[in-house]
Structure formats: C-alpha cells, structure tokens
VMD Tcl script that builds the backbone (N, CA, C; Angstrom):
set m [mol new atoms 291]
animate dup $m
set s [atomselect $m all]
$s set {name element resname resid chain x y z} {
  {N N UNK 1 A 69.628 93.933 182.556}
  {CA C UNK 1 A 68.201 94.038 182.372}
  {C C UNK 1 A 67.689 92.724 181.783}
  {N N UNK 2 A 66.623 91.955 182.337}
  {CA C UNK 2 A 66.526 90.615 182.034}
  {C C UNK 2 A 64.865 91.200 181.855}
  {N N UNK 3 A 64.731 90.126 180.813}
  {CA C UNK 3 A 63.218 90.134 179.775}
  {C C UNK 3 A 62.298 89.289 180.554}
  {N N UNK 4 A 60.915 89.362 180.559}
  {CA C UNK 4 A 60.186 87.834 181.800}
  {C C UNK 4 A 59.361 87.920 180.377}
  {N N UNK 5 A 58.673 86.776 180.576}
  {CA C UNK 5 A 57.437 86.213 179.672}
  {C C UNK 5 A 56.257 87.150 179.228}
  {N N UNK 6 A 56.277 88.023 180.252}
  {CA C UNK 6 A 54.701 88.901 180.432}
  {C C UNK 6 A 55.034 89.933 179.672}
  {N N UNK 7 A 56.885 90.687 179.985}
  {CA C UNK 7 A 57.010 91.531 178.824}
  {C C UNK 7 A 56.886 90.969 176.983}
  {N N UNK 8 A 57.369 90.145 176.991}
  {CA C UNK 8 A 57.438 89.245 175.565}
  {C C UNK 8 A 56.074 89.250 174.675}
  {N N UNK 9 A 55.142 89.191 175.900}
  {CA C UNK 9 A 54.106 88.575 175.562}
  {C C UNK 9 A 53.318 90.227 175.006}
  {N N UNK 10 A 53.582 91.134 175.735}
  {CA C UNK 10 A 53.250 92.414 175.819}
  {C C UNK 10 A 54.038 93.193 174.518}
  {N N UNK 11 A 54.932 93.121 174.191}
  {CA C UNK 11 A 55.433 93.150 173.185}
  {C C UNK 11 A 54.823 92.873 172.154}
  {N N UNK 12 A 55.068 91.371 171.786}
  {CA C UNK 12 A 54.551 90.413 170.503}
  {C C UNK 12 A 52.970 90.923 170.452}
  {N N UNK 13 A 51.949 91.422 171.745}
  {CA C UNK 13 A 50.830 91.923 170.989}
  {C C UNK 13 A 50.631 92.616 170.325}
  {N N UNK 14 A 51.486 94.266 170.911}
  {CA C UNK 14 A 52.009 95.456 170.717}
  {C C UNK 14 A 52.630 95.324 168.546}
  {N N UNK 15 A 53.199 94.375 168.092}
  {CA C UNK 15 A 53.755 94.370 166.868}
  {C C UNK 15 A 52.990 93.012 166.243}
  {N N UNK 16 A 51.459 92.827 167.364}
  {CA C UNK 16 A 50.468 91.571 166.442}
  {C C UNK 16 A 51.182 90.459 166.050}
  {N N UNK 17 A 52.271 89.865 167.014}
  {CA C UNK 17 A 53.127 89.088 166.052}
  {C C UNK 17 A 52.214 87.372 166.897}
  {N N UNK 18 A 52.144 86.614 166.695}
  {CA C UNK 18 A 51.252 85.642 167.113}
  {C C UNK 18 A 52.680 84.593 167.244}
  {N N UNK 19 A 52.346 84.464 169.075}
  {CA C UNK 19 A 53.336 83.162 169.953}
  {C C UNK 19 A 52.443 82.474 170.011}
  {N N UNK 20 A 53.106 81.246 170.588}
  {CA C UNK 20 A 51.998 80.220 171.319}
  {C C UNK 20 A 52.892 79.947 172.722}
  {N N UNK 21 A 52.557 79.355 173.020}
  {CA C UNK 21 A 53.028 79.256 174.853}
  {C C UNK 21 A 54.028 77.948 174.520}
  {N N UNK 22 A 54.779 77.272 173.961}
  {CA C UNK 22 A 56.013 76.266 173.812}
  {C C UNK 22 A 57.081 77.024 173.177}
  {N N UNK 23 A 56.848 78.371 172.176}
  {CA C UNK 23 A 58.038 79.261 171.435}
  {C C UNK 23 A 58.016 80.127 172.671}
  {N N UNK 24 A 57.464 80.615 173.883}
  {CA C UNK 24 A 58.126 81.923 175.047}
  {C C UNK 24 A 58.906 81.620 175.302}
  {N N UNK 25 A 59.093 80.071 176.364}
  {CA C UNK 25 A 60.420 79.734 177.001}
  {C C UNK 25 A 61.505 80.210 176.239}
  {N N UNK 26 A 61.712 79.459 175.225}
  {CA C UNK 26 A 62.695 79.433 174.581}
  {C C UNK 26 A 63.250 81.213 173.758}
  {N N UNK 27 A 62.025 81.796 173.617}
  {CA C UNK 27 A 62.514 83.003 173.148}
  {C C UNK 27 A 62.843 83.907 173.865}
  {N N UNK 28 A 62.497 83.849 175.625}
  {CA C UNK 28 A 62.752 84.515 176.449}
  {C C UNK 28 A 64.270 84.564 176.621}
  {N N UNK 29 A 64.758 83.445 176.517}
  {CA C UNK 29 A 65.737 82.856 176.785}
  {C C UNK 29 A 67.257 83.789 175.534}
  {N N UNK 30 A 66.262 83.203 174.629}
  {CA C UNK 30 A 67.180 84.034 173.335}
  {C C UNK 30 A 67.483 85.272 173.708}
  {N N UNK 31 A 66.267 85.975 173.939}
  {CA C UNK 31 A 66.412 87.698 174.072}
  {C C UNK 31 A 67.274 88.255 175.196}
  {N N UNK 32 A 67.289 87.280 176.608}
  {CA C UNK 32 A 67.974 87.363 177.601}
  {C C UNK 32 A 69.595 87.609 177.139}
  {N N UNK 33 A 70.115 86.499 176.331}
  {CA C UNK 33 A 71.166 85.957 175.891}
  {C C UNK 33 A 71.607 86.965 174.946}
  {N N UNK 34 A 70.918 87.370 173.824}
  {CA C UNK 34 A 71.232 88.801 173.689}
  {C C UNK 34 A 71.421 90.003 174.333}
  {N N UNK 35 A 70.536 90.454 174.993}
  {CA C UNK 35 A 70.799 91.657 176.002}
  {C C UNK 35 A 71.945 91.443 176.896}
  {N N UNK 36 A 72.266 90.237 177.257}
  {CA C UNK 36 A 73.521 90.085 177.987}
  {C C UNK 36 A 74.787 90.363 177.524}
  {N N UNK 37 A 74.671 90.035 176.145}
  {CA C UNK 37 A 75.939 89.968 175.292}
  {C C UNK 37 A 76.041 91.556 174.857}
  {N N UNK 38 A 75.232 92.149 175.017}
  {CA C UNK 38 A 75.134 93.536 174.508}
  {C C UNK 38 A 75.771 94.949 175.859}
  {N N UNK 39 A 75.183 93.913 176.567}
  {CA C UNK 39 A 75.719 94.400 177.941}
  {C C UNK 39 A 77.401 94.452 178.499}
  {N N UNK 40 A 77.486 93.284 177.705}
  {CA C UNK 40 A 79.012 93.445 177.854}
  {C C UNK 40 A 79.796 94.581 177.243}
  {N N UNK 41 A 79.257 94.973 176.317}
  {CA C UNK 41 A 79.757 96.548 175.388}
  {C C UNK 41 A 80.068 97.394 176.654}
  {N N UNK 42 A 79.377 97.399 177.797}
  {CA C UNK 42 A 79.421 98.891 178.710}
  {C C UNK 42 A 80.662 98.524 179.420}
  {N N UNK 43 A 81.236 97.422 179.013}
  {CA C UNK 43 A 82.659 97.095 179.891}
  {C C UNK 43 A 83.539 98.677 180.219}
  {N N UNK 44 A 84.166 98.470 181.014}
  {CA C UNK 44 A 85.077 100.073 181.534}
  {C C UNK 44 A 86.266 99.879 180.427}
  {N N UNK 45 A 86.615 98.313 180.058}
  {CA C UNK 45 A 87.556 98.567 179.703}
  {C C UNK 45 A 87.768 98.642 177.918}
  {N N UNK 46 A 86.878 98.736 177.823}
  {CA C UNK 46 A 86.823 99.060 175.923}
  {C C UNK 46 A 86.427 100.753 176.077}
  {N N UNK 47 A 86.715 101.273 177.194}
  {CA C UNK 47 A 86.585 103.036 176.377}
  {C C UNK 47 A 87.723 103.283 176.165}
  {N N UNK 48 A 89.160 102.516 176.091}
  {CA C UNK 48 A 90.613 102.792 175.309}
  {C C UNK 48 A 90.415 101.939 174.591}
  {N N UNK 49 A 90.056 101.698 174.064}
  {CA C UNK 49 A 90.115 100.825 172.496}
  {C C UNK 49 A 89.654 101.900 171.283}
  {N N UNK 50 A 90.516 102.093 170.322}
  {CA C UNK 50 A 89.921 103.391 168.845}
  {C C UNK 50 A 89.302 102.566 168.491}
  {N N UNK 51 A 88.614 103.166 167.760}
  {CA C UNK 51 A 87.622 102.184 166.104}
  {C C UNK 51 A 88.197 101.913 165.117}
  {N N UNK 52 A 87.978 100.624 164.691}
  {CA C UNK 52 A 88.718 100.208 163.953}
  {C C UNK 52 A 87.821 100.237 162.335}
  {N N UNK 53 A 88.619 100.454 161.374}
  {CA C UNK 53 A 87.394 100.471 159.720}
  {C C UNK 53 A 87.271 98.900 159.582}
  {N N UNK 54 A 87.841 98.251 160.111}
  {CA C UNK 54 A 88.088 97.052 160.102}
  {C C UNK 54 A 88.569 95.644 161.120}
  {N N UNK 55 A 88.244 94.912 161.028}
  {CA C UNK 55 A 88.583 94.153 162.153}
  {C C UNK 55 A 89.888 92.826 162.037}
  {N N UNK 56 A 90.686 93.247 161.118}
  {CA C UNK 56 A 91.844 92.904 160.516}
  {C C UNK 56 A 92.422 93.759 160.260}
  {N N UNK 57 A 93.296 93.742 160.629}
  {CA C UNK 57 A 94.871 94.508 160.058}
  {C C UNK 57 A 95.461 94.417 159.000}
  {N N UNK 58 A 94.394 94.972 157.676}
  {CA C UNK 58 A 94.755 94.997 156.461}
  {C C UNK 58 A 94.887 96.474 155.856}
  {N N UNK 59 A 95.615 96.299 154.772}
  {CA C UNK 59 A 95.578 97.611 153.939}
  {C C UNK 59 A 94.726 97.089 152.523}
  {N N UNK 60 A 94.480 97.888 151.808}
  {CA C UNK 60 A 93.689 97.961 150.824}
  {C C UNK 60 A 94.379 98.056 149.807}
  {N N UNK 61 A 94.580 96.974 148.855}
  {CA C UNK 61 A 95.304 97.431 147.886}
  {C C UNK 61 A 94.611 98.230 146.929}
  {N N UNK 62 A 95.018 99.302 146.020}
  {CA C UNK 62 A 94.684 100.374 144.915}
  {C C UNK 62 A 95.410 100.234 144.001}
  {N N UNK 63 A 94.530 100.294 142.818}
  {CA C UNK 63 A 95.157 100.450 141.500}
  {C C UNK 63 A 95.969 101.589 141.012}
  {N N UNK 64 A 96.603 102.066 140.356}
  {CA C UNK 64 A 97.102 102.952 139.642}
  {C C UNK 64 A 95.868 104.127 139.674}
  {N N UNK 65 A 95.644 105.496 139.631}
  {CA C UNK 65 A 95.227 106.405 139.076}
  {C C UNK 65 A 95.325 106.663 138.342}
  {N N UNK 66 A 94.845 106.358 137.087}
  {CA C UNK 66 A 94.910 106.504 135.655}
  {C C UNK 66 A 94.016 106.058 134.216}
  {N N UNK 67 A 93.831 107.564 133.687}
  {CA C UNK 67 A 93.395 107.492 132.421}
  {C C UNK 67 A 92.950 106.229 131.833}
  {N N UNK 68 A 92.099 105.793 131.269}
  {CA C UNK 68 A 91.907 104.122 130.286}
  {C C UNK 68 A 90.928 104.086 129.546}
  {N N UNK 69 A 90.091 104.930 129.309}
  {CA C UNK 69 A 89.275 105.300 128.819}
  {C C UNK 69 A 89.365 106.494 127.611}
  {N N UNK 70 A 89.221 106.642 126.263}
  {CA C UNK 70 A 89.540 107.469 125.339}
  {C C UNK 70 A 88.280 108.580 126.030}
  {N N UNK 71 A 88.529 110.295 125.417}
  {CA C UNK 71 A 87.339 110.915 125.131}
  {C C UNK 71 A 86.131 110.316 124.022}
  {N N UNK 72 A 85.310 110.381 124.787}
  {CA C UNK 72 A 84.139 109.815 123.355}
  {C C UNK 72 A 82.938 110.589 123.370}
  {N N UNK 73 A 83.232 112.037 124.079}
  {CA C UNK 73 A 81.728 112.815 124.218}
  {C C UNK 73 A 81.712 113.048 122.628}
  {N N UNK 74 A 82.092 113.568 122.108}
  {CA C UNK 74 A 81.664 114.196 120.393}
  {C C UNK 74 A 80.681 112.593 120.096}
  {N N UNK 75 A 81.529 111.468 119.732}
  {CA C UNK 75 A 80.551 110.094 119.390}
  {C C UNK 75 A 79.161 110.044 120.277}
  {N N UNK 76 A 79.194 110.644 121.364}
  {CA C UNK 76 A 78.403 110.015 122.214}
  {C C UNK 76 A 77.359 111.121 121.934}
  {N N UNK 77 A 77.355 112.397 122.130}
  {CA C UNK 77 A 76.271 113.558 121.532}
  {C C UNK 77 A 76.009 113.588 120.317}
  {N N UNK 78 A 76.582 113.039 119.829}
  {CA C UNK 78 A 75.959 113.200 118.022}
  {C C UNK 78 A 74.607 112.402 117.732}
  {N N UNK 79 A 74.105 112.031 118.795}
  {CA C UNK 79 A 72.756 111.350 118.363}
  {C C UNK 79 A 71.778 112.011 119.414}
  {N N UNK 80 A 72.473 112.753 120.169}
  {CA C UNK 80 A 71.669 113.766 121.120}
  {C C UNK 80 A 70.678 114.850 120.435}
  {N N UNK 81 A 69.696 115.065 121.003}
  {CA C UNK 81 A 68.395 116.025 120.325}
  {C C UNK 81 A 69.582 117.840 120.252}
  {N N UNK 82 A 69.820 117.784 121.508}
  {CA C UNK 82 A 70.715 119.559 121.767}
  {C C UNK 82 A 71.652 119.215 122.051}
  {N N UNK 83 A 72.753 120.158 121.950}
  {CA C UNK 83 A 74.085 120.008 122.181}
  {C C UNK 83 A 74.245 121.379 122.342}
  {N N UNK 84 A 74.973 121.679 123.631}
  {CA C UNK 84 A 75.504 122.984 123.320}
  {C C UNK 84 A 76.939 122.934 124.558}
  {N N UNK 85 A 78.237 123.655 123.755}
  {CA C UNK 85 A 79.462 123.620 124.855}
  {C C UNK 85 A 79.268 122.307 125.500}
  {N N UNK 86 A 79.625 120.909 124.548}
  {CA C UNK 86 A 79.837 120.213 124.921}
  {C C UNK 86 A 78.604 119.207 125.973}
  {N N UNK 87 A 77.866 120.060 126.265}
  {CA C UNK 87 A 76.962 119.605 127.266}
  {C C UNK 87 A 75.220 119.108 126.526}
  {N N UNK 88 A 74.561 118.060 127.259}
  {CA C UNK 88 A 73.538 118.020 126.985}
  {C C UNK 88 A 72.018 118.937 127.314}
  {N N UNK 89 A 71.917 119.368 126.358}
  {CA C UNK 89 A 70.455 119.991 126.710}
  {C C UNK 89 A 69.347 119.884 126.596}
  {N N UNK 90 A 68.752 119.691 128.042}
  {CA C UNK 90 A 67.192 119.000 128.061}
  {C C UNK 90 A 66.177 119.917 128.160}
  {N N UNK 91 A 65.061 119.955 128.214}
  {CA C UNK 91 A 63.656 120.646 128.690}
  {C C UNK 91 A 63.765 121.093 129.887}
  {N N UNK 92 A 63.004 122.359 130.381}
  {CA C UNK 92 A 63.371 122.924 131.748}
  {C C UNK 92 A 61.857 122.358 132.369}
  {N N UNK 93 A 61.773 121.078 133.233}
  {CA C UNK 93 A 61.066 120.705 134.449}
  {C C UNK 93 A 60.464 121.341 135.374}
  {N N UNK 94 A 61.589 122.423 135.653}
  {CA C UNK 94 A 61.176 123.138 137.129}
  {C C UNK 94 A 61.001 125.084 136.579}
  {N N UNK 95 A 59.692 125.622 136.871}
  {CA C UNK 95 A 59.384 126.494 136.787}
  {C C UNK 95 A 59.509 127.567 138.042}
  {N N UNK 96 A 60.533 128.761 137.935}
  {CA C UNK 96 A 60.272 129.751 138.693}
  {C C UNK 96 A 58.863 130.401 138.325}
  {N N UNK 97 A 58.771 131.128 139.788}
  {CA C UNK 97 A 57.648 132.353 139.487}
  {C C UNK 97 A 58.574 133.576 139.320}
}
mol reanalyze $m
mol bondsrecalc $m
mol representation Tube
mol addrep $m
C-alpha cells in the first residue's frame, strides 16, 4: 500500500498539522519507507518463529529471596492517630445507603 501526496495532504488537514509543498516529497517518501518495512512483518515465513521476551538470549540474573529488612510496624504506628490489630485506621470516605 503506497501513500501519494493528495493522501498526506488530506491527512495533515484532517490533524491541522501545517506542510508546505518542499517537506511532501520528502515525507511521502518517509511514510512509503515505513509502510514497506512494516509490510515485511506479513512475510509467510515468520508465522514459525515464537515470541521472544527478549531479543537476546539472556537469562536474568536474581537475587536471593530473602528477609533484610527488621519488623518496624510497632515504631512505625506509634505516631499513628488509630491503631488497631496491628493495622492503620482511617476515616470511612465511602458511604453505603
């Protein structure tokens, strides 16, 4: 599917974007050059190819799972307005009927 000037132009009114007639050539050109390259995606032969999370053949290194941090809720609620079972208690926001 190839782009002409008149669509471009029909476009760029469509999103008010302001060309002048020396930036079409050249942007026609761009957009062509994209859609082409995009076109190549429908190749037959990338529907056996999986997805990859990545485009290197790496693993991820991970740290340890583990603890590093002391408990500090008691320090940390003691300057809290409510406390109750450990938890903070705020004002109720949301009203049933």
């Amino acid at each position: 599917m190839a782009i002409d000037t008149a669509q471009v132009k029909h476009v760029a009114r469509l999103a008010k974007v302001a060309l002048n007639e020396q930036q079409l050539p050249r942007l026609v050109s761009d957009l062509n050059a994209i859609l082409a390259f995009a076109g190549r995606l429908q190749d037959a032969r990338l529907d056996s190819l999986s997805p990859m999370a990545h485009p290197l053949d790496q693993t991820q290194p991970l740290r340890v799972d583990q603890v590093t941090e002391t408990d500090q809720r008691t320090q940390l609620q003691a300057g809290a307005p409510a406390v109750s079972n450990g938890l903070f208690l705020v004002p109720k926001v949301i009203e049933s009927d």
